[in-house]
Every structure is written in C-alpha cells, then in structure tokens.
C-alpha positions as CSV (number, residue, x, y, z in Angstrom):
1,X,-271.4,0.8,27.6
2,X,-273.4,-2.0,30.1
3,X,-275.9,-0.3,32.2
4,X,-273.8,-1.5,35.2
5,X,-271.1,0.4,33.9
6,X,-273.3,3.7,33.2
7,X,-275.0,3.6,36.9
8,X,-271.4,3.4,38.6
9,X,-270.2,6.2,36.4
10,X,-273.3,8.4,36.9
11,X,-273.2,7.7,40.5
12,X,-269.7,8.4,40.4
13,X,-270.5,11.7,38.4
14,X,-273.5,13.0,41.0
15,X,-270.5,14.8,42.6
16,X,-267.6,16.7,41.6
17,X,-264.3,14.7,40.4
18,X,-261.0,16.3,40.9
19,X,-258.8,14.4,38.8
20,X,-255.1,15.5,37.4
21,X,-253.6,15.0,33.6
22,X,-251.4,16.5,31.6
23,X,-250.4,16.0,27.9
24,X,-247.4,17.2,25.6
25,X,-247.7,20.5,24.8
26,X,-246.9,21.7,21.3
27,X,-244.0,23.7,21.6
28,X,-244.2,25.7,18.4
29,X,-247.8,27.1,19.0
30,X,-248.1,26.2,23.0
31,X,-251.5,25.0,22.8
32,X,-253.1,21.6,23.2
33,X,-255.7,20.5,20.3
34,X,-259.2,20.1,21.4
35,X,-258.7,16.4,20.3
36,X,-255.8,15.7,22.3
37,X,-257.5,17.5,25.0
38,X,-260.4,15.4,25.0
39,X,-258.5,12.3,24.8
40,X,-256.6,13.6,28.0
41,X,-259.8,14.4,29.9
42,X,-260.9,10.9,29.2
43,X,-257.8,8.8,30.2
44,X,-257.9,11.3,33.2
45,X,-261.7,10.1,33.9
46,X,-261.0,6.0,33.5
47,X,-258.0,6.4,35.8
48,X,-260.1,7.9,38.4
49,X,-263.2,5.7,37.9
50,X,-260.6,2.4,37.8
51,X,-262.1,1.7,34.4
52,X,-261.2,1.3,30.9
53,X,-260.7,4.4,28.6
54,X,-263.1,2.9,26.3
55,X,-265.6,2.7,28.5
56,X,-265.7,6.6,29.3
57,X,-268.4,8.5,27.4
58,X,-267.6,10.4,25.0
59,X,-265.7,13.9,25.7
60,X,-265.3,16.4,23.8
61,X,-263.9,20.0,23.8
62,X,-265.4,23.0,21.7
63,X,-261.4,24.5,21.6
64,X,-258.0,23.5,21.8
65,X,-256.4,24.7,25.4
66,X,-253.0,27.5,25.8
67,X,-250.3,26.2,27.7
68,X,-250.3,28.8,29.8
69,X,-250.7,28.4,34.2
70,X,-254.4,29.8,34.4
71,X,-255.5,28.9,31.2
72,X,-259.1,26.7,30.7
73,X,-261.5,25.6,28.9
74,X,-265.1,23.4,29.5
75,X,-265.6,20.5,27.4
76,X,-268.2,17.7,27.7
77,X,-268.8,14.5,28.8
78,X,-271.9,13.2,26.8
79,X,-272.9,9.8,28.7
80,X,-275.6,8.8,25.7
81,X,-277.0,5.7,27.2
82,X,-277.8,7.5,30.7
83,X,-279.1,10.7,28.4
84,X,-277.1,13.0,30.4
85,X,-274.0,15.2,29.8
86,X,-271.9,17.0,32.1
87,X,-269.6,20.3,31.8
88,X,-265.6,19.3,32.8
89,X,-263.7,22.5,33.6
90,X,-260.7,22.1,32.4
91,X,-257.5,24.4,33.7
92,X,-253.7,24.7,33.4
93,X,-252.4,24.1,37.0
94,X,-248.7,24.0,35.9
95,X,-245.8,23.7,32.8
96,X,-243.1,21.5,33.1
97,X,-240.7,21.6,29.9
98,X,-243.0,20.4,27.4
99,X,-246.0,19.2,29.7
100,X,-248.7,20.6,30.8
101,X,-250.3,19.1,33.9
102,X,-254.3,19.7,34.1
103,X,-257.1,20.1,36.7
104,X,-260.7,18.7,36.2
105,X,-263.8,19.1,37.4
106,X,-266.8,17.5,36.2
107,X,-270.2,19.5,37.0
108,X,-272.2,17.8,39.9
109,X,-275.3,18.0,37.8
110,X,-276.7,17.3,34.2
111,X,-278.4,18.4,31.1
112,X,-280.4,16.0,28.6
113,X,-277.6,14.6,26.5
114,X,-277.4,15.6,23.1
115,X,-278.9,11.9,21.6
116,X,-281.7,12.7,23.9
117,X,-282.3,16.2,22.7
C-alpha cells in the first residue's frame, strides 16, 4: 500500500466506521467462514473508503460467524505499513433467505500491529 494510501485510511480509521455487508450464508450449517467473513469485512471497508479491495489491509477473523440476528464476532484489520491494527465488531443485523446482512464497526483507536510487535 502507498503511504498516501495508508494516511487517508488511518485518518479515515481515527473514528468509528459504520459500514453494511452481507454475504451468502451456508444453509446447511448457517454459519459464515472466518475467510468469507473476512473477505466481506474487507469489500465492506473499500466500498466505504471509495478504494480498491486490494488496497484494504489485511483482515482477518479468529472464527467463522452464525447466521443468526444478534450474532458477532471481532476480527482485525492489521494495517502493516502504518504498524497499527484495529478491532472491527462485526454483528448479524438481519437474514434474508440465504443472506446475511452485517454491521461494522472498526475501533476508533489502535494497538502496535502484529509486524511491529
């Protein structure tokens, strides 16, 4: 990521970011993987920063999430070339058929980020 790039998006992260997603849910086991998740939270991220998925740190998230209304999870944005990472809560605002539609909020504030740990 440019330096531009990472001083918008820590700017941009210095407050919270309500930001809406949802993904297919898995009907047989009615959970979405931690991968799918993650890849979610990301797409969720570039759409509300106006930039390219790629250019999202990277996100991750330590468990899968139940398609069930109420339902969350925190996974982490882990901006390397700022050395900062930031908690995104994660919950189940609503089902639709086989979609579940997401609220975010990433963490107004930081911890060292893991490459600078």
């Amino acid at each position: 990521m440019n330096r531009r790039l990472a001083r918008m998006l820590v700017a941009a992260l210095a407050m919270p970011v309500l930001a809406a997603c949802s993904a297919s849910v898995d009907i047989s086991g009615q959970t979405v993987s931690k991968e799918e998740l993650a890849r979610q939270v990301t797409t969720a991220l570039a759409n509300t920063m106006s930039v390219d998925a790629a250019q999202v740190p990277t996100v991750t998230c330590p468990q899968g999430l139940e398609a069930r209304v109420g339902a969350s999870t925190t996974c982490v944005l882990d901006d390397q070339d700022a050395g900062k990472r930031y908690d995104v809560a994660v919950k189940v605002v609503s089902i639709d058929g086989g979609n579940a539609s997401f609220q975010l909020e990433v963490a107004p504030t930081s911890a060292p980020s893991s490459s600078a740990q």
